[in-house]
C-alpha positions, 0 to 999 in steps of 0.5 A: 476481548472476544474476537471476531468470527471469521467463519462468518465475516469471510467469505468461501472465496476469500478464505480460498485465498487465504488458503492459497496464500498460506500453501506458499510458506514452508512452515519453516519461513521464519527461521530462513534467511532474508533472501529466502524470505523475499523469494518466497514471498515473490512466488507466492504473488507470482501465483496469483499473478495472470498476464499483462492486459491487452496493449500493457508494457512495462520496461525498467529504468531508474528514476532520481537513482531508484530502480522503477519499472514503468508501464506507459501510458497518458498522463497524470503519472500514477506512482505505486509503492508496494507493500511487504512489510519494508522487508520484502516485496519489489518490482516483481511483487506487485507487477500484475497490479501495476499493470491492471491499474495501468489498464484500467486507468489508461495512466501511466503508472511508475513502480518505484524498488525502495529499499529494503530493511534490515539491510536499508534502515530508516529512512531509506525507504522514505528517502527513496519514495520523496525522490522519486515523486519529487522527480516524478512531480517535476514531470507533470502531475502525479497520483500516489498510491501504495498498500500496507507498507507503501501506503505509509510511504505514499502518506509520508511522502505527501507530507513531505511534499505537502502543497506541491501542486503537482500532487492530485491525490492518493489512494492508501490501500490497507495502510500502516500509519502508526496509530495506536496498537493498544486500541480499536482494531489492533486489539478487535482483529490482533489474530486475523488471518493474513496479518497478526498484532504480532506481523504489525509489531515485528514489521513496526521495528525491523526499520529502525536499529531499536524501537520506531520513533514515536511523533516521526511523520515520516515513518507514522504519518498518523503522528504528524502535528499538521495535516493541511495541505494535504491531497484528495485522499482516499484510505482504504481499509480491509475489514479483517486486518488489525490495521483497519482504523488506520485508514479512517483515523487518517481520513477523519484527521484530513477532514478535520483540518479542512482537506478532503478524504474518504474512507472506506471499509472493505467487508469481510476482506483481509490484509492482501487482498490485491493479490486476490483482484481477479479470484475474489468477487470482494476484492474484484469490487474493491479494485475498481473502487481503487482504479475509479477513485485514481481517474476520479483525481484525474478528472478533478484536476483537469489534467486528462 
């Protein structure tokens, strides 16, 4: 299969943070132990990082036993879960898109600290991301959002909880949600800068003792049987990512079933591209998208 020219669907901004990006792995990353691997990871979205917005805090404290870092602010409660392949990645991570969201949307916004494999097996992540909205929901009204590997839980999670009233929408941001690799834009974009087909498929079995278990929606929620009940949804794909028909295959299987989804594709954009929110005009617009989509469920549920 011919694969896509890169030089030309990325832009000079985008590939400066591709570039950056890569300068933050010593060529070695792979052989280091798991907790090298999370701490390099940590530096490299720190160097992305800028200071909080005017009027943002944040404090740490647990929530339905899970480590969460909170950022205040009104209500609905906006509940994030990172990504980083259910390896790496935490409340550090994604701290500066936490706060941006928080800014942007004036919302209270909870990070939640799952657990990580391969110390923490499926489905500890799921079972940490459920209690924590479920704990969150009691509260008020919620919104969920994640990227890459949180995005899949935030799905999950939605499945599980699916018809809880308190559960206004969710934004997926380059999801990983079980669709077939040996298809579409697995295969278009299997050597993209930022993720591989090979990433995809060394992250789809780190969470399980053997290979991923094939019709779980809690761990592929493209799998699932049903998808009523759902909330408003918004999935959100980046054009270069091996992931990218994920995020529409979901949306199309929302609608299908008579609930309402969006889908969107982020040109010339890759997998990561959060980190790149205040360098990269694309993904500076594809922010926004995000924050305005979150106060768009706010303002539908008529829970400002």
């Amino acid at each position: 299969m011919t694969q896509p020219d890169y030089q030309t669907l990325i832009d000079a901004p985008t590939w400066a943070f591709i570039e950056k990006t890569n300068a933050c792995y010593p060529e070695n990353t792979a052989t280091l132990s798991i907790a090298d691997q999370r701490a390099i990871y940590d530096r490299m979205c720190a160097a992305f990082d800028t200071p909080y917005p005017p009027g943002v805090t944040s404090h740490d404290h647990p929530i339905a036993g899970v480590p969460c870092r909170i950022y205040p602010g009104k209500q609905p409660t906006v509940l994030y879960l990172h990504g980083g392949g259910y390896v790496v990645g935490g409340l550090h991570s994604h701290d500066g898109v936490c706060a941006d969201i928080r800014a942007a949307t004036g919302l209270t916004v909870v990070s939640a600290d799952y657990r990580l494999s391969p110390e923490h097996k499926h489905p500890a992540a799921f079972d940490d991301a459920c209690a924590v909205a479920r704990a969150l929901a009691a509260q008020g009204p919620l919104i969920l959002v994640g990227d890459s590997a949180g995005a899949n839980l935030a799905a999950a999670t939605c499945h599980a909880l699916r018809g809880n009233p308190q559960i206004k929408g969710q934004v997926l941001i380059y999801p990983g949600l079980g669709g077939d690799l040996n298809q579409g834009s697995y295969l278009t974009h299997a050597h993209a800068p930022m993720l591989t087909r090979d990433d995809v498929l060394y992250y789809k079995d780190i969470r399980h003792d053997g290979p991923a278990p094939e019709g779980d929606p809690r761990v592929s929620p493209l799998q699932d049987t049903d998808f009523t009940g759902l909330p408003p949804t918004l999935a959100i794909a980046a054009e270069c990512d091996p992931l990218a028909d994920d995020a529409r295959a979901y949306a199309t299987k929302i609608t299908k079933a008579g609930g309402r989804a969006h889908w969107v594709v982020e040109p010339g954009l890759v997998h990561g591209y959060l980190r790149a929110r205040h360098s990269v005009p694309r993904a500076q617009q594809s922010f926004a998208r995000i924050t305005t989509a979150i106060s768009a469920f706010v303002a539908e549920s008529g829970t400002e």
